[in-house]
C-alpha positions, 0 to 999 in steps of 0.5 A, spaced: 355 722 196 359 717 192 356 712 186 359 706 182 355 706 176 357 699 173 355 698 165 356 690 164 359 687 157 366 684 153 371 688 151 374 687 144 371 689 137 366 683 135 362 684 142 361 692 141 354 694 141 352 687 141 345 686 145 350 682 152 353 689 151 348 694 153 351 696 160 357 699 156 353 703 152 349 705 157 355 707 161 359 711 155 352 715 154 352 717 161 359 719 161 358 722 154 352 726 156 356 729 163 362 731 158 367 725 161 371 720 158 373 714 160 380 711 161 384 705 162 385 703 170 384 696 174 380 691 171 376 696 168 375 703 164 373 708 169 371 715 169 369 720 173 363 725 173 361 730 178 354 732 178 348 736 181 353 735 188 354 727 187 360 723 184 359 718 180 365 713 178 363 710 172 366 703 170 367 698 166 370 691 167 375 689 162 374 682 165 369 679 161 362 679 164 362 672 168 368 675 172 365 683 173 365 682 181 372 683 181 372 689 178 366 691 182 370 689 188 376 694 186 372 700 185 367 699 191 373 698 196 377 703 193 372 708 192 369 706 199 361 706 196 357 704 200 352 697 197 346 701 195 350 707 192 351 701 186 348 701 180 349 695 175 347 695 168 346 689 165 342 686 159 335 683 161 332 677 156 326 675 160 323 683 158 321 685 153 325 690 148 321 696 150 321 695 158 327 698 163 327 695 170 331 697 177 330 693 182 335 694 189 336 687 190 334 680 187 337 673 184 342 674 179 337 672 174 341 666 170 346 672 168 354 671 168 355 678 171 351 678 176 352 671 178 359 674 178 358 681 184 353 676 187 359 671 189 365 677 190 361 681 194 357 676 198 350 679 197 344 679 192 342 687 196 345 691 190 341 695 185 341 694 179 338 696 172 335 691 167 335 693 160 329 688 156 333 685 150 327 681 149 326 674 147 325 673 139 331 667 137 329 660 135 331 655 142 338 653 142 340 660 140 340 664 147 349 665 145 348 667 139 342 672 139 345 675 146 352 676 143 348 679 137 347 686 133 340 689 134 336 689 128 336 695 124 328 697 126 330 696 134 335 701 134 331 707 134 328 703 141 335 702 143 337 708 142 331 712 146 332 707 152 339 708 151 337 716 154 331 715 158 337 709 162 342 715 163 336 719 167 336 713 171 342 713 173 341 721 175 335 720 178 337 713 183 342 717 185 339 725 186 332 723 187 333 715 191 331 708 187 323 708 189 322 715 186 327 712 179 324 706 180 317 708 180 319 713 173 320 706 168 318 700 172 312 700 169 313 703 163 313 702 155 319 705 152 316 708 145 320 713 141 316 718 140 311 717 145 312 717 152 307 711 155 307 712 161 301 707 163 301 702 159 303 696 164 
């Protein structure tokens, strides 16, 4: 069983660990976590992880994330993964900072990235993970507060989601997206407390 796993973000120095950029972060702690590294391939860092019986080929695009089909396109043709064996992470403003969400399928959501897979591969049925930036900028500054840093008291949050995402991933791929959607969908991601039923 093969699985591509894309984290979404900007390559370069001034992009890294900015809010737009949490796909990457995701995607390093999940490659980190499993003892893998990543290398330099075709449109994307790429690594390769091997797991409970599954492989993940882990990417991400090196092609600015309005154009991550490209790289998506690449890898899935190249690895020959199959549409529902894709997981896309991406940064999600419409949730809250504490929320995670898998979904198999959907609007791009006004997201560049996911504007971009949905052209390149003709279909919005692809699942992907949404991991909630929250909102909290004054209006007119959406770019500056996506392509910002976290604040100091929002790390211990983002870090913490940061662990639960990668299970995630090995839950998508080792139990199916309703088991992992069911795990987070409806979930207060707190460090320290696990809220499971709080909505």
């Amino acid at each position: 069983m093969k699985f591509l796993i894309v984290g979404l973000g900007n390559t370069g120095d001034e992009y890294a660990h900015t809010r737009h950029n949490i796909g990457f972060d995701v995607a390093h702690a999940f490659v980190q976590k499993h003892g893998a590294s990543f290398r330099v391939d075709r449109l994307a860092y790429v690594s390769g992880v091997k797991w409970k019986g599954k492989n993940f080929i882990v990417i991400c695009p090196t092609t600015f994330v309005n154009l991550s089909g490209k790289a998506v396109k690449y890898w899935m043709d190249k690895e020959k993964v199959s549409l529902e064996n894709i997981l896309v992470i991406i940064d999600e403003l419409a949730l809250p900072l504490t929320k995670l969400r898998l979904r198999p399928g959907g609007s791009d959501g006004g997201h560049n990235g996911l504007k971009s897979i949905q052209e390149t591969l003709g279909t919005v049925e692809y699942p992907r993970l949404r991991f909630g930036i929250g909102n909290n900028y004054p209006k007119g500054h959406q770019a500056d507060f996506v392509l910002g840093k976290w604040q100091k008291e929002e790390e211990p949050i983002v870090q913490y989601k940061i662990a639960k995402a990668t299970e995630v991933i090995e839950n998508f791929a080792t139990r199916g997206i309703n088991a992992a959607m069911n795990a987070v969908n409806n979930k207060d991601f707190l460090p320290g407390e696990e809220s499971g039923d709080k909505k």
